[in-house]
N, C-alpha and C positions, 0 to 999 in steps of 0.2 A: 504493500500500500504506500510505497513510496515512488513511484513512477511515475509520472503525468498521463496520462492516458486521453489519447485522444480522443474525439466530441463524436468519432464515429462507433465508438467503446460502449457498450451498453454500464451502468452501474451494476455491480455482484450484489450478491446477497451479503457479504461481510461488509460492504460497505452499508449497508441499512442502518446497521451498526451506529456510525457515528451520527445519523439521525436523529433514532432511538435516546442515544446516550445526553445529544443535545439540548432537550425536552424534560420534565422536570413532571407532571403529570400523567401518572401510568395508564389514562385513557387517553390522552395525547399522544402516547407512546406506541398503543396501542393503535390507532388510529393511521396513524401517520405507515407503522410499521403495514397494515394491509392495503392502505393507499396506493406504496408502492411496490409494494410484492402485484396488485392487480397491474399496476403500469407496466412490471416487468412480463407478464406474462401477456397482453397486447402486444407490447416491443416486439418479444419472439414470435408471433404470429404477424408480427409486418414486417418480418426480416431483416430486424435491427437496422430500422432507418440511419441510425447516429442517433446522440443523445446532444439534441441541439434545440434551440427554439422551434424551428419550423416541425420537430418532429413534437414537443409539447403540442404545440397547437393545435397539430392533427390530432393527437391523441382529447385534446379539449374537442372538437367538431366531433369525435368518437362519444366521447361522455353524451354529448346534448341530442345526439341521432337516436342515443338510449333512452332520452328522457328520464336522466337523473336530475334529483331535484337539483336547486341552484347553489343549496346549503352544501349536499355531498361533494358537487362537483368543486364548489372551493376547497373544503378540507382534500379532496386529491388532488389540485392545482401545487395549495399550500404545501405539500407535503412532495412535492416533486419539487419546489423552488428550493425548500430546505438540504434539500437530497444536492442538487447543483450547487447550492452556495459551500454547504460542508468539503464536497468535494474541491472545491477550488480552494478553500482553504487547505485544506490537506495537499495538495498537490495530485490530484488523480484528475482536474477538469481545467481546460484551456480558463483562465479567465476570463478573457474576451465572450466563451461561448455558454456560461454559468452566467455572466450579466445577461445576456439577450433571455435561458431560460426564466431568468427571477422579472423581466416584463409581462409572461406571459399573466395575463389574470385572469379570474372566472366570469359568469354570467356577470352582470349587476340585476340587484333586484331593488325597488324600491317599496318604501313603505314599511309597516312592521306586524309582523304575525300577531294575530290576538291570544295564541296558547290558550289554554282549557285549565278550566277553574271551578272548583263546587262552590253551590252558593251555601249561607248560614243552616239550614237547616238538613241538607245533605252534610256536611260536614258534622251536626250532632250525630246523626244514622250512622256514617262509619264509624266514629266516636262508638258509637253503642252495639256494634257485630259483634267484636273482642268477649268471649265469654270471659267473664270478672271470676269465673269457680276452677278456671285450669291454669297451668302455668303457662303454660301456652298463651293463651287470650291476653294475662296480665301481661304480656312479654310485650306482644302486639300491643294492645294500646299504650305500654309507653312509648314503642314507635313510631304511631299514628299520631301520639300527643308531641313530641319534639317533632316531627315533620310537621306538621299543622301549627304547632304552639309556639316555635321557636323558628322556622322558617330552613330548616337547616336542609342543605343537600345531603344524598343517600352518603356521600363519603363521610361525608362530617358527622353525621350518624352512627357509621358505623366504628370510626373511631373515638367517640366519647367515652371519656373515663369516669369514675364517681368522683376524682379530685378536681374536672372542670366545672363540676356543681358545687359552686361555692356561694358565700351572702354577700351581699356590698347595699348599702345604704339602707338594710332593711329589706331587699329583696332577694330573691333567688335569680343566679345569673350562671350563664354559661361564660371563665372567662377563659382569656388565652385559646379560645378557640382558633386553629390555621385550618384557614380555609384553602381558596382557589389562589394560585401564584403566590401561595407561600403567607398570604396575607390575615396579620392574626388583629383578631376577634373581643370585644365581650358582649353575650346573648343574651341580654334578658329572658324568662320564661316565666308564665303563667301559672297561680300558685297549682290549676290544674294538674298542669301537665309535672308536675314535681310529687304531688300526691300520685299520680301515675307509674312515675320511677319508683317512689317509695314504694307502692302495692306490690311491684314486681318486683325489687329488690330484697323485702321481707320475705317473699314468696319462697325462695330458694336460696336467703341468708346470704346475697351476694352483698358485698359495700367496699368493695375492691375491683381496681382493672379496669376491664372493658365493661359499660352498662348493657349493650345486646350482646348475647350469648345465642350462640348456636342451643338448640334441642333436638333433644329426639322424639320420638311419638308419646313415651313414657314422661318428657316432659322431666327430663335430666340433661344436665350440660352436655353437649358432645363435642363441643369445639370452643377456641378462643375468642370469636363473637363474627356477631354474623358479616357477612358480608356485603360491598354495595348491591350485588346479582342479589342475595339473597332477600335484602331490603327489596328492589324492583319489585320480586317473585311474589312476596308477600302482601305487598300495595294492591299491586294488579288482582289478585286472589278476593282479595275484599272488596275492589272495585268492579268484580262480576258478581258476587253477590248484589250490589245494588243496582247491576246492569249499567254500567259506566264505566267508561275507558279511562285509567288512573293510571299515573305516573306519582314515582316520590315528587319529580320535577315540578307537577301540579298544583302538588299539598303546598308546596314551598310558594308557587304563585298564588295559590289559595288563602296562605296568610298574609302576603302583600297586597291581595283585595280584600281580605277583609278587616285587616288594621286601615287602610285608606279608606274604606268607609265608614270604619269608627273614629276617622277625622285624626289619624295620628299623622304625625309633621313627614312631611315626605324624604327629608335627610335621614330622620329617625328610624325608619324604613331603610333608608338605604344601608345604615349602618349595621342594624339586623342582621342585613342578607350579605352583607358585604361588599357590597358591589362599590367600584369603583368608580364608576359614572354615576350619578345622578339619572342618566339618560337612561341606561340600562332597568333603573329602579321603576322609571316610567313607563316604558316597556312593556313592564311585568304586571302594573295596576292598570294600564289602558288608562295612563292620564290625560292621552291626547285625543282618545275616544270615549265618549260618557254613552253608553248603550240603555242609560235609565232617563238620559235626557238627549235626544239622539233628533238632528236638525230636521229628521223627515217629519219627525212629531209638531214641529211646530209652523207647517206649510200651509196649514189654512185652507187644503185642499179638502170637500166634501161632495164625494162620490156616494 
């Protein structure tokens, strides 16, 4: 891997490698890493054009004749840019022909997704699926309740310790929470959602470690805590029972609508969720769409 390699050179597989390594979130890692494992296996089927811009771009005309959405087709754009830039640093890519790949860009899309959100009173009904008489149930709703109560993503979830629930000013808070890009945290949470952990923490004598724990059907520890997959697994589970398509990703929008309709300050929110932008926090409550006062409502029109 010391060689320059020409632009006619496909990328190996060892070099994914300094991708991967580049990257700092293991579903970015992840991500990035089958982005171009799929690139590579197009290349081979178009007979290793070269690895040069004009052969990105083909390969971008190939995504969109698939009708992949606009979001996938960037993270495989992004993640082929990363792949050329690494390489020119390393010495395996012309310089010259690693700048021309990192212009290529994806679709643009304009405008912002409205994502999917329970309102207040589907939010108690999940709240109340969790059987409160098995260990199991209790486990579940204190996941349901930090998803919901606290706004947290499935990682952040699955990594809470009983030593990030600690008191500050009289309240219960999550702090030192690290979230997304390393970026640390304090969570306030709901005295609910705290009586929640407690119910399941007494339940099985845990007050140490990880708060979710793996089970088995017996409803005994099997593992060192669950997982992000497992968190997804578990959400989605619940959200057919009410006949509803649920993501953790949801619940966490779900607390961002409905703390902004309980009129909380929208920084205060942002700082919740962590987010970085302010924009991104708007995003997520549709502050730039009010669907309860929505301008078709008010056209005066009578059909």
């Amino acid at each position: 891997m010391t060689l320059l390699l020409p632009a006619a050179q496909p990328p190996n597989h060892d070099v994914i490698a300094l991708v991967t390594n580049s990257v700092h979130s293991p579903h970015t890692k992840r991500a990035y890493r089958d982005a171009i494992l799929c690139f590579l296996c197009w290349y081979r089927e178009s007979q290793m054009p070269g690895f040069s811009k004009a052969t990105v771009q083909r390969y971008r005309c190939n995504l969109e004749e698939r009708h992949l959405a606009p979001s996938s087709i960037k993270v495989r754009l992004a993640a082929i840019r990363r792949l050329a830039s690494e390489m020119a640093d390393n010495g395996l890519l012309d310089p010259l022909s690693a700048s021309g790949i990192e212009k290529v860009r994806g679709p643009s899309r304009r405008g912002v997704r409205l994502g999917n959100w329970l309102t207040l009173p589907q939010v108690e009904e999940l709240l109340s699926l969790p059987k409160n008489d098995t260990v199991i149930g209790k486990r579940d709703r204190a996941l349901l309740a930090l998803l919901i109560g606290a706004g947290l993503r499935r990682a952040e979830a699955a990594a809470l310790t009983f030593d990030h629930i600690q008191q500050r000013e009289g309240r219960w808070v999550i702090v030192d929470l690290v979230g997304k890009h390393e970026r640390v945290r304090t969570v306030p949470i709901p005295g609910w959602c705290k009586v929640a952990i407690d119910v399941w923490a007494d339940s099985i004598e845990l007050h140490s470690g990880r708060v979710l724990r793996s089970l088995n059907r017996a409803g005994r520890i099997s593992g060192p805590a669950l997982t992000g997959e497992a968190i997804f697994l578990i959400v989605k589970s619940y959200g057919v029972r009410m006949n509803v398509t649920i993501s953790p990703h949801d619940l966490r929008r779900t607390f961002a609508k409905l703390a902004h309709k309980g009129r909380a300050a929208l920084e205060q929110i942002q700082f919740s969720l962590g987010h970085e932008s302010i924009v991104t926090t708007e995003a997520y409550i549709g502050a730039r769409q009010d669907l309860s006062q929505a301008p078709c409502d008010v056209l005066g029109i009578d059909v």
